[in-house]
C-alpha positions, 0 to 999 in steps of 0.5 A: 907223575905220582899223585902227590907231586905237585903239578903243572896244569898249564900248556906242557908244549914248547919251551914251557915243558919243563925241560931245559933252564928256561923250562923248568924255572918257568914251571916253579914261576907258575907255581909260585904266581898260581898255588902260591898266592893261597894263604899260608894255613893262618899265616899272616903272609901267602905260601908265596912270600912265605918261601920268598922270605926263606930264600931271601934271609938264606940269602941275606945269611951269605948261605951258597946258592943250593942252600938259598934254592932249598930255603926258596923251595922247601915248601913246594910239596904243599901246593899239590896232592891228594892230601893237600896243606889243608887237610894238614891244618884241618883234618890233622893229615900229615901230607909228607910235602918234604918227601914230595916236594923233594922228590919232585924237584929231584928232575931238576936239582941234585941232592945238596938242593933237595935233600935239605927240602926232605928233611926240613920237617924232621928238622923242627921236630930235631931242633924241638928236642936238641934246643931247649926254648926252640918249641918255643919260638914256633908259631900257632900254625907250626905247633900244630903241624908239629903234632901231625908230623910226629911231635919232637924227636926222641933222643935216639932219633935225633941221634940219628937225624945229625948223621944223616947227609944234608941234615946240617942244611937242613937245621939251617933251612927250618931256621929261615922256615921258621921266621919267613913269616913277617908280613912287614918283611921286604919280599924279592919276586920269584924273578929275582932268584931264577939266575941262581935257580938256573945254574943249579938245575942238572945240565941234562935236566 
């Protein structure tokens, strides 16, 4: 496992190894019940309801069921790695946790999952450039991870982030990204979305 992917300190024997439907929606219920009861990097919610919230207004939205798992997942590349969420907020360190999430989850969802993970990032610094009044609506914590990331697109690189497949996806991703962020909003357990999570995984997974 590369260092940056996130990992699974718990038993990886039996069915808890992350292989088969039960195995590896368990190891994202771990991440979610562990990692995820952290701070959200000076949100008023956890990186848990955080990404609760995402699946929950994708859901809300009508969106499919691989759109709802991008929403509900975007951010699982935070929760481990050499550089952490942290050194993101505080030392000004982009740790890449949409290639590393995506690639993570790439043992166990196909593309139409993933690929709007890995471009969730380069979607606010899209929509910073192509939306006038869009920087706008990003929160303290967002505007600063903004500048760490690679601040907004330029025209031409925005040119080239709407060809690329799963951008669309992903525009609607960091939109339900940007407003899961409501302490006051109604958050599902992780529990309620692991029937949609199961019949996503790859049958060989």
């Amino acid at each position: 496992m590369n260092a940056h992917e996130p990992t699974d300190s718990t038993d990886t024997s039996g069915t808890h190894d992350g292989n088969g439907t039960s195995g590896a929606v368990d190891v994202l219920a771990r991440l979610f019940e562990g990692e995820g009861s952290t701070e959200y990097f000076g949100e008023a919610v956890t990186q848990a309801e955080h990404m609760l919230q995402a699946g929950a207004l994708a859901e809300a939205a009508g969106a499919p069921a691989h759109l709802v798992a991008a929403a509900l997942l975007h951010d699982i590349g935070h929760f481990h790695g050499t550089v952490t969420g942290r050194d993101l907020m505080e030392g000004g360190q982009d740790n890449r946790h949409s290639h590393t999430g995506a690639d993570w989850l790439a043992r166990w969802f196909g593309p139409e999952v993933t690929e709007p993970v890995r471009l969730h990032v380069a979607a606010k610094r899209y929509l910073c450039t192509a939306e006038p009044g869009y920087f706008d609506l990003l929160s303290a914590a967002s505007v600063h991870t903004l500048r760490v990331q690679g601040g907004p697109m330029t025209a031409e690189q925005a040119r080239a982030f709407e060809a690329l497949p799963g951008a669309a996806d992903a525009v609607a991703v960091r939109r339900w990204d940007e407003r899961a962020k409501d302490p006051e909003l109604a958050t599902p357990r992780f529990d309620h979305f692991r029937p949609l999570l199961e019949a996503l995984l790859i049958k060989d997974a």
